[in-house]
N, C-alpha and C positions, 0 to 999 in steps of 0.2 A: 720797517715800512708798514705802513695800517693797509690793508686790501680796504678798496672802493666793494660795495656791496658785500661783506662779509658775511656768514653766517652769526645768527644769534652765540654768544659764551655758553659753553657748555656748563651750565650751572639751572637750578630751579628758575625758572621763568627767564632764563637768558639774557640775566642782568647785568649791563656792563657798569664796571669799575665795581664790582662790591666790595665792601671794606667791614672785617669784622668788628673792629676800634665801635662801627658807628653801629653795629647791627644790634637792633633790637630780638630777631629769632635768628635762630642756627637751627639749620636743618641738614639731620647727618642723615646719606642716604646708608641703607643696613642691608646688601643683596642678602640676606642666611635663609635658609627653609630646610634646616636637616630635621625638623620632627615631624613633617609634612607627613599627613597620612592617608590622601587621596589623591589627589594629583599635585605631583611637584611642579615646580617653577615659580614661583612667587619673587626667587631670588635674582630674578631678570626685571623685577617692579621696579626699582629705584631707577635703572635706566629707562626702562619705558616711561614712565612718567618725565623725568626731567626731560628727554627728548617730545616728548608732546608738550609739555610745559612751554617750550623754545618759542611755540605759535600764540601761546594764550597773551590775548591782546591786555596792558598795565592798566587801561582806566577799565575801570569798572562802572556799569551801569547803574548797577544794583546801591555802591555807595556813594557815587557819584566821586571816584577821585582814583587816582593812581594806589592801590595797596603797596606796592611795593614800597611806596615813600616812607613807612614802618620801618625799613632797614633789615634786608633780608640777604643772609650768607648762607649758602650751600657750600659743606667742608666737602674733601673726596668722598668719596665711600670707605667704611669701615669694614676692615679686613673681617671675615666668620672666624672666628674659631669653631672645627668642626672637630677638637679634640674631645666635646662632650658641651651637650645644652648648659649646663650649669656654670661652665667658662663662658659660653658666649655670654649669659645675660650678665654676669661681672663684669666684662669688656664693655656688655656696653652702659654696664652704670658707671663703671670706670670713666671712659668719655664725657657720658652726660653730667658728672660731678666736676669735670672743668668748666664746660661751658655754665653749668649755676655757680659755680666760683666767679665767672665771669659777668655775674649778674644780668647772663640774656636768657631766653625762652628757648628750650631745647625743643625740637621738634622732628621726631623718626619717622623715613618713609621705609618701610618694607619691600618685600622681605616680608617671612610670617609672622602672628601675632605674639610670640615668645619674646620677642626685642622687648616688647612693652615692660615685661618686668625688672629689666636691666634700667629702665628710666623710671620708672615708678619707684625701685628702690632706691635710686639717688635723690630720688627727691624726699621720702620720706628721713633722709638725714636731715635734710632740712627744717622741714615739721611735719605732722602726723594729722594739721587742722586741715585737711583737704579732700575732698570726694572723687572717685574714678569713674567718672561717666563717660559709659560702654556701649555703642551703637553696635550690632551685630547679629547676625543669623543664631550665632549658635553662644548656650551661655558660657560654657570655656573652664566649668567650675569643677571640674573632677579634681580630686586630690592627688593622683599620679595616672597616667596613662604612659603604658608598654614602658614599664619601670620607671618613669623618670616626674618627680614632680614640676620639672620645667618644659612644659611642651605646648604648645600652642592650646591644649586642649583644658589648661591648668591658669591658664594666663589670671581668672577671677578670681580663682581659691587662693593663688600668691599674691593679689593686689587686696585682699580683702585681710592678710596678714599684715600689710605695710601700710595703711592709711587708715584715714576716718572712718570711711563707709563706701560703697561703690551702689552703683545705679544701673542698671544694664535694660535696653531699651532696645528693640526689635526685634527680640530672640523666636526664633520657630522652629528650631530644634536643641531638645536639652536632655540632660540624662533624668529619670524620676524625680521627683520633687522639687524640679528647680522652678515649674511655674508655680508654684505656691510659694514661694518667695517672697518676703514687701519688697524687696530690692529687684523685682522682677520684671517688670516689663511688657508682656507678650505681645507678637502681632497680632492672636487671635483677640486680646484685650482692649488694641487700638485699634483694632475695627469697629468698635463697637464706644470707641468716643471721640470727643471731635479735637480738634488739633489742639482747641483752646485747651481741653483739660488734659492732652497730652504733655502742653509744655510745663505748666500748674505742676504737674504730677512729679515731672523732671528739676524743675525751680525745688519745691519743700522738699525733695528726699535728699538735696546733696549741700555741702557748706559752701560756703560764698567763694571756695576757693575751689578749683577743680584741674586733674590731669583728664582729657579726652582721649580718649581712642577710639577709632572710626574704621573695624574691620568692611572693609568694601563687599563685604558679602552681607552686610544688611540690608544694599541694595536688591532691587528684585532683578532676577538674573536675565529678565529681557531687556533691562536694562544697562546692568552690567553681568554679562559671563564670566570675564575673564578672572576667574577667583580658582583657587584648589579646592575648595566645598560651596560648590550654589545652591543657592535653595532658593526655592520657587514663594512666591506671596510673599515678595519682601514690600521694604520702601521705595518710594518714589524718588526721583530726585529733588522734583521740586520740592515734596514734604519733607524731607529733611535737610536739605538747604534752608527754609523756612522755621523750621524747629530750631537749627543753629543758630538762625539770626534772632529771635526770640529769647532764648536761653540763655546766648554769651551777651547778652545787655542786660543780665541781672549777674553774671558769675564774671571771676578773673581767672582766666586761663594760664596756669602755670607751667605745661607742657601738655604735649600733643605728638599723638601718632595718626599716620595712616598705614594701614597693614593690608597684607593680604592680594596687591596687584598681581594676577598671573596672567602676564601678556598671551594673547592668543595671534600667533605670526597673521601678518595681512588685516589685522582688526583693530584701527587704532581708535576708534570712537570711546572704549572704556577706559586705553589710558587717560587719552584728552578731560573725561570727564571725570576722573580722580586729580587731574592738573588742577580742572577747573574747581573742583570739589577742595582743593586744600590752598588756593587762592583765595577765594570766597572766604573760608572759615578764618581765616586768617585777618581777613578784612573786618568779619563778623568779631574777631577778639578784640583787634588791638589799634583799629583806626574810628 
């Protein structure tokens, strides 16, 4: 029997009938956060988000059409391995090399940003001609932190081993010399130019081909808190909703993450707006 007035499917944007046969992205939700080293919980993101997802309305203004009509499947969540970082990120390229078997767009919601390498490496089986453009507070680029070189805080230094080149863009806190960089970014350097030569800047340093990843603490933390590291003088929403839509209509997005949601109980405006944030980008890639 179907209930009259049901709730939305419990899946990303509360899509009925999805069908992976037809789907263009797969978006496995990834609860894990054992490298966390400030405030835990991130590993409650993927249900935060899908649950705020349930409300975000299918048409979009912005592109004027239903995104969803891309073909979009949300698998379950992916169990953590917490027998050691270095299994989870195998587990999860393990996954992510079925679904590019299956020739769709994988797409991980977090859970912290360590996931990324386990997708990042499945994909560089595939080819190496691709760039890792990295929205985020912090640049992530230490070569091992509290022994382990897979930790959320190493995410750059293992994607800069597996691909072309990477890009990292909003960073405001780093360890020594990471703003001296070309591959560098800083918010204190986007202050001081204007959006056109921001995206410019983003277009010439990465190949035609690109994995994203969108740690939610690039945002600035009055606008999103709910992260395990805030940092104060981030991005806006609008300006990097605006960068996105710029950028992926010159690039092709070959997978994507969002990382980094740490629900804060009673506060649901920053899930909604990480809902609405990988709705959008999604619209921005592939429709």
């Amino acid at each position: 029997m179907k209930l009259l007035n049901a709730l939305p499917p419990y899946n990303m944007f509360g899509l009925e009938d999805q069908d992976y046969k037809k789907a263009r992205v797969v978006i496995v939700p990834v609860p894990y956060d054992s490298t966390s080293t400030y405030k835990a919980g991130s590993r409650e993101g993927p249900h935060a988000m899908i649950e705020a997802s349930r409300t975000v309305e299918l048409y979009s203004e912005e592109l004027g059409k239903d995104i969803s009509k891309i073909g979009i499947f949300t698998t379950d969540e992916l169990a953590p391995d917490y027998s050691s970082p270095d299994n989870m990120v195998k587990r999860v390229e393990s996954e992510v090399r079925v679904i590019l078997d299956d020739r769709k767009i994988p797409v991980l919601i977090g859970g912290e940003h360590t996931i990324s390498v386990g997708s990042i490496s499945a994909l560089s089986r595939v080819s190496k001609k691709f760039s890792v453009l990295q929205f985020d507070a912090h640049s992530d680029s230490r070569e091992s932190y509290q022994g382990s070189r897979y930790c959320h805080a190493c995410v750059m230094a293992r994607a800069r081993e597996l691909c072309k080149g990477t890009y990292s863009v909003g960073i405001r806190s780093m360890e020594e010399g990471a703003d001296k960089r070309k591959d560098v970014l800083t918010m204190m350097k986007m202050h001081g130019m204007t959006r056109e030569r921001i995206i410019k800047s983003i277009i010439d340093n990465t190949e035609d081909s690109i994995y994203l990843t969108i740690d939610l603490d690039v945002l600035d933390s009055s606008e999103m808190p709910s992260t395990g590291t805030p940092e104060p003088d981030g991005m806006r929403f609008h300006e990097l909703k605006e960068i996105l839509r710029a950028v992926l209509k010159k690039k092709k997005v070959i997978g994507m993450d969002i990382v980094e949601l740490n629900p804060i109980p009673g506060m649901a405006a920053p899930n909604y707006l990480a809902a609405k944030l990988l709705y959008l980008t999604l619209g921005f890639a592939f429709s």
